[in-house]
C-alpha positions in Angstrom: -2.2 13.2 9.4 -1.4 11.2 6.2 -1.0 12.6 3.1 -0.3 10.2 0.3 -0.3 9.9 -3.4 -0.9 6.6 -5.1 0.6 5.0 -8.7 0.5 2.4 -10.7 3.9 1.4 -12.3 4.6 1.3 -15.9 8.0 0.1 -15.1 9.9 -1.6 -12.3 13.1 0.0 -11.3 16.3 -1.6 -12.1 18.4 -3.2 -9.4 15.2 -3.1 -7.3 17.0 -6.0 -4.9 19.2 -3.4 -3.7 17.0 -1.1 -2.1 15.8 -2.1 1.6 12.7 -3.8 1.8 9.9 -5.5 4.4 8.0 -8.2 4.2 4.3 -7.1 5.2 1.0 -9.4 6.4 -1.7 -7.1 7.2 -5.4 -7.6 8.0 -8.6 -5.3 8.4 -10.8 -5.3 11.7 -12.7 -2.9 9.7 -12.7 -1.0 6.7 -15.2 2.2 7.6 -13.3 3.3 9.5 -10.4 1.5 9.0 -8.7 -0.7 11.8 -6.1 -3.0 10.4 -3.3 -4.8 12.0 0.4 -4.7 10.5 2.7 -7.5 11.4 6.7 -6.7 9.5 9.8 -8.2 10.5 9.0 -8.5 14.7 7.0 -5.5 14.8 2.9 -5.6 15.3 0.9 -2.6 14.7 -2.7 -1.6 15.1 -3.5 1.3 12.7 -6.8 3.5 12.8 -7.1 5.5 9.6 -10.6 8.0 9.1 -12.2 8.6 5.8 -10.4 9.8 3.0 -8.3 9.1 -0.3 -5.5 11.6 0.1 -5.1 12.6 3.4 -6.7 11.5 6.6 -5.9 10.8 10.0 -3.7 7.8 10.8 -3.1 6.8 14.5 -0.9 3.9 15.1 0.0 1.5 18.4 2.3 -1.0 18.7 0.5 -5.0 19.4 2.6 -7.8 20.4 2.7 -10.9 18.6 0.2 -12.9 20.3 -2.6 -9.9 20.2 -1.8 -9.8 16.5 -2.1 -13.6 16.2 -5.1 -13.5 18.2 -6.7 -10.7 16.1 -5.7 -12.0 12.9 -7.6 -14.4 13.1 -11.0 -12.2 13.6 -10.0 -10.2 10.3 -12.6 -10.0 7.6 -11.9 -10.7 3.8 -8.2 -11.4 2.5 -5.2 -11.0 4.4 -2.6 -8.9 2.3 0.8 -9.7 2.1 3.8 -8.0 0.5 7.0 -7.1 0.1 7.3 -3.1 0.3 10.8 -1.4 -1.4 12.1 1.8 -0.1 13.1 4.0 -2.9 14.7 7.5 -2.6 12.6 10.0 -4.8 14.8 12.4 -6.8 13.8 15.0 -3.6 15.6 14.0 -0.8 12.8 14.5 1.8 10.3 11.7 0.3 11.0 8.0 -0.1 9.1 6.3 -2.5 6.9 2.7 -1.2 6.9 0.4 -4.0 4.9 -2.7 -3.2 4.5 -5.9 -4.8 1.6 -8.0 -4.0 2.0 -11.6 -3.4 -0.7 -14.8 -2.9 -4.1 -13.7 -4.7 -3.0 -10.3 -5.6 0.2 -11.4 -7.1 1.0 -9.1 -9.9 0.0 -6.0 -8.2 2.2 -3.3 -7.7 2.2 0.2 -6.4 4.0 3.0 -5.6 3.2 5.7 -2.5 4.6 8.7 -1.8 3.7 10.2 1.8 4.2 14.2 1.9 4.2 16.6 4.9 1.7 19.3 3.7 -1.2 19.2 0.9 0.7 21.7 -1.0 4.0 19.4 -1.0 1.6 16.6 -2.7 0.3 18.8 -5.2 3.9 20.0 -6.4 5.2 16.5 -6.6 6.2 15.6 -9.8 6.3 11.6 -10.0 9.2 9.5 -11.8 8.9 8.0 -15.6 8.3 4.9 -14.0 5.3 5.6 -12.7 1.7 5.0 -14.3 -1.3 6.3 -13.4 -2.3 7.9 -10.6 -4.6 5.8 -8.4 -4.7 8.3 -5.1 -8.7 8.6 -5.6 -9.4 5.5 -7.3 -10.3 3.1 -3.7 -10.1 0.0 -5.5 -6.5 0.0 -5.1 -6.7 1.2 -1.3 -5.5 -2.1 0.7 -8.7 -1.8 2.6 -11.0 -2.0 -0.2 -8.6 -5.1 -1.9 -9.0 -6.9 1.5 -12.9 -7.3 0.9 -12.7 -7.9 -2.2 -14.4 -11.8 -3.5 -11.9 -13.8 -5.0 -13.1 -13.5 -8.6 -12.6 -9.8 -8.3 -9.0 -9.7 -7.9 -8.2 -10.4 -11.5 -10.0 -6.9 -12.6 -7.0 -5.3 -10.7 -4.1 -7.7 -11.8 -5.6 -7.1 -15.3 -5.5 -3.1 -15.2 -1.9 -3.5 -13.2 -0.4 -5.6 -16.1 -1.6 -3.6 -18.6 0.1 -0.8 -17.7 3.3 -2.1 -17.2 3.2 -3.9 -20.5 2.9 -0.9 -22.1 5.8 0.2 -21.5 
């Protein structure tokens, strides 16, 4: 099961080089349910995830690097690419995801949170750096920004920037 909470950013943490990162290329199969392929660093995953906003069911398998080659190419919409910072959270027991969107979704970025329980994500209390919550809004669900049309995107690089330039 994955629980998540989702955020905008109002500001970007300082020294954010330091922190370990991935570089990310995903694609989606499918979007309803979801099926999306994961290539970072030399590892290829397939991912199922069921309905849902907060929590859902997530079942992952490893691909190798020619299925993934092979099935990226039968992906529908935009290919997603990113680079994803670890961050510890003030509570030692989460890590917080930022990404930052590159290619068409450039100036997008987000923060995750994954928690063990429901009751865990309702008690979190999210840094000053973070913006508004975006856990139940699906346009900024990776799945729903892969189909997006290309004159689309700006809608959410608009509403991303806004908030961090308000700062």
């Amino acid at each position: 099961m994955e629980i998540e909470r989702k955020f905008l950013i109002r500001k970007i943490p300082e020294q954010l080089e330091n922190y370990p990162k991935k570089e990310i290329v995903q694609g989606y199969l499918c979007t309803e349910p979801v099926v999306r392929i994961r290539q970072f660093a030399d590892q290829y995953i397939l991912t199922y995830k069921s309905k849902g906003l907060r929590s859902r069911i997530e079942e992952e398998m490893p691909l190798t690097q020619e299925a993934f080659s092979h099935l990226l190419k039968k992906t529908d919409g935009n290919v997603i690419s990113k680079t994803r910072y670890q961050i510890p959270d003030d509570n030692p027991t989460l890590t917080i995801e930022l990404d930052q969107f590159h290619e068409n979704f450039a100036g997008i970025w987000l923060a995750e949170v994954e928690f063990s329980s429901e009751q865990e994500a309702d008690q979190y209390n999210p840094p000053d750096w973070f913006g508004e919550e975006v856990t139940y809004d699906s346009a900024f669900h990776n799945s729903h920004m892969s189909s997006l049309e290309k004159n689309q995107i700006p809608e959410l690089i608009t509403r991303c920037r806004n908030v961090l330039e308000n700062c």
